[in-house]
C-alpha positions in Angstrom: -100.0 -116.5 -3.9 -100.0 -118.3 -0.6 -102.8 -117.3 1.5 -101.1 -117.5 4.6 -98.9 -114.3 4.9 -99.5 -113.2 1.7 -95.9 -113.9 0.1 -95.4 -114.6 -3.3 -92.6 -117.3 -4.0 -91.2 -117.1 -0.8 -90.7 -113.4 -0.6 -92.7 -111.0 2.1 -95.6 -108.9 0.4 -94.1 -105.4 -0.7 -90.6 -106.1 -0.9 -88.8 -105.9 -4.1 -86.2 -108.6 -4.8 -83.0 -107.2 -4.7 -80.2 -108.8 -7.1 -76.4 -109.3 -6.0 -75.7 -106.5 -8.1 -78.1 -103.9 -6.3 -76.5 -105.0 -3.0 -72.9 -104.1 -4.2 -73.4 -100.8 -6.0 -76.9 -99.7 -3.8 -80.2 -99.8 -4.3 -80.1 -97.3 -7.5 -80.2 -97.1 -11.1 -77.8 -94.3 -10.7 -75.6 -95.2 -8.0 -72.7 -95.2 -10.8 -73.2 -91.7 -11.2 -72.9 -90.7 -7.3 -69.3 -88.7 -6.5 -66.7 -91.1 -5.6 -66.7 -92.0 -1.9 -62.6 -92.2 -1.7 -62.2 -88.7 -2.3 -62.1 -86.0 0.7 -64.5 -83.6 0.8 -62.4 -80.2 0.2 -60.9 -82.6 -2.3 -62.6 -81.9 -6.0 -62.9 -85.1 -8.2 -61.8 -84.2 -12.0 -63.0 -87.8 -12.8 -64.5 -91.2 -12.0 -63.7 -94.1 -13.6 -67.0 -95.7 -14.4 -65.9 -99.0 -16.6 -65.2 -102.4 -15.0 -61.6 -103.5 -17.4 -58.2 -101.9 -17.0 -58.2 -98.3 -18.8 -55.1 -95.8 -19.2 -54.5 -93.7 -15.7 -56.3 -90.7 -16.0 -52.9 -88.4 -16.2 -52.8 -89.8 -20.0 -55.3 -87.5 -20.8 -54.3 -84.2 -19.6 -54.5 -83.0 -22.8 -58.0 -83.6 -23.5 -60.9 -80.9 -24.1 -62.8 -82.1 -21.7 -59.7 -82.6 -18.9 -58.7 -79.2 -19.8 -62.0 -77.9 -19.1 -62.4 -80.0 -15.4 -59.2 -78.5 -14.2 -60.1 -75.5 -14.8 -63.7 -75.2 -13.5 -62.0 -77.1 -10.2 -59.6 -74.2 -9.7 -62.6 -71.6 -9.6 -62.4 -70.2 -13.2 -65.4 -68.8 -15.0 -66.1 -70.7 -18.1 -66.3 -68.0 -21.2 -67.0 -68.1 -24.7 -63.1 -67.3 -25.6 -60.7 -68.1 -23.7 -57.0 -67.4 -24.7 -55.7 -70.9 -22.8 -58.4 -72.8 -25.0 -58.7 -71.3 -28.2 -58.8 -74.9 -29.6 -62.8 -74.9 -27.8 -63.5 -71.8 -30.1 -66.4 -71.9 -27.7 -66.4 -73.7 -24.9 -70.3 -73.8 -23.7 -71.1 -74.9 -26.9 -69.1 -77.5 -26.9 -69.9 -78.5 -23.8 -73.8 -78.6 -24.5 -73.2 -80.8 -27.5 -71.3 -83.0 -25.8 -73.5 -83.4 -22.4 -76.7 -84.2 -24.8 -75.3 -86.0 -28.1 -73.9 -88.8 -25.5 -76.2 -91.4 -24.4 -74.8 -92.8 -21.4 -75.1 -89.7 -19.0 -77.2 -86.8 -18.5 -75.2 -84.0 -17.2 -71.7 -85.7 -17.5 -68.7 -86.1 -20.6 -67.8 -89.8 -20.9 -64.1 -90.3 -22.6 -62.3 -93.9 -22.3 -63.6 -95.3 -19.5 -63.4 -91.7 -17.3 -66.7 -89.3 -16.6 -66.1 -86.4 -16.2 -69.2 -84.2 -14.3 -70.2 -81.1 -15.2 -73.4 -80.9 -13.0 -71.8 -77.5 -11.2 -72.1 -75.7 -14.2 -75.2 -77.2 -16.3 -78.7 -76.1 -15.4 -81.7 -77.9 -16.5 -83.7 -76.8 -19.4 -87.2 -78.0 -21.1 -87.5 -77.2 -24.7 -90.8 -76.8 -26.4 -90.0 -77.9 -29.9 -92.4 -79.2 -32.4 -95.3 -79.8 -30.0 -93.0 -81.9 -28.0 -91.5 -81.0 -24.2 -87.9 -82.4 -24.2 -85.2 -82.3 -21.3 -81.8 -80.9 -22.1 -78.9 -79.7 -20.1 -76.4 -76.5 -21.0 -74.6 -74.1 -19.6 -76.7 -71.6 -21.0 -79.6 -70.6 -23.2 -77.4 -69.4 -26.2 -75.3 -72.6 -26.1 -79.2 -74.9 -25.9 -80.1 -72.4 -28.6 -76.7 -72.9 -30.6 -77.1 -76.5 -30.8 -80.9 -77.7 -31.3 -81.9 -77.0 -34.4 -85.2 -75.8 -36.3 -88.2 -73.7 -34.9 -88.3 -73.4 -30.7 -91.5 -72.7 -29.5 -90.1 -72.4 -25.7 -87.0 -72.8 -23.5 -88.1 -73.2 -19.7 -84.9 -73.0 -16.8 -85.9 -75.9 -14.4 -84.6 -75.0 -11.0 -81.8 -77.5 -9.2 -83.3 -77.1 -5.9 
């Protein structure tokens, strides 16, 4: 440390030392994960495309689960359990709480070939007492949290967005 202006290796005291890619994608672990900046506000994004190599064009999977399910939670539709559209989803919440927290790349988002798909709207935050252990998980619902974990819960606690 250089007892001058109290820099180490050339850099002021305090600041962190901020890589070429920080600078590109922002100072942020998660600035992948922000809405697209492209898209218009009264516009609703069905997905981002979060990979850096060429993928399909995102109208080759219209007939996806998880497509299906964007569209129509974008035009306003209530999500149920059954739905006549959908009856491949049998039930739709579940499916959508096991597949928000069986993937390991985002938190409150579906990941399918190179697209994410966000379900934040419609997720709320939950902590789970389970085994002596506090664990985060996000669902549309308690049934559908309660539908997929497994074994004796000693507490589900709603964490509030805002």
């Amino acid at each position: 440390m250089d007892k001058q202006k109290g820099t180490r290796r050339g850099r002021p005291k305090g600041k962190p030392n901020i890589t070429s890619s920080m600078n590109s994608k922002g100072y942020s672990s998660s600035s992948h994960y922000r809405i697209n900046p492209m898209a218009e506000k009264s516009e609703q994004v069905l997905a981002i495309k979060f990979v850096q190599w060429d993928v399909l064009p995102l109208e080759s999977l219209c007939n996806s689960k998880v497509y299906l399910l964007r569209v129509k939670l974008n035009r306003g539709e209530c999500m149920s359990r059954e739905d006549e559209l959908l009856r491949a989803l049998l039930e739709k919440k579940n499916w959508l709480c096991e597949a928000v927290n069986s993937n390991t790349y985002f938190c409150t988002a579906v990941p399918l070939q190179g697209y994410l798909f966000d379900f934040f709207d419609v997720l709320k935050k939950y902590l789970v007492n389970q085994y002596g252990q506090w664990t985060e998980y996000y669902a549309p619902d308690r049934t559908s949290l309660r539908t997929y974990l497994y074994g004796r819960i000693n507490q589900i606690v709603e964490i509030s967005k805002y």
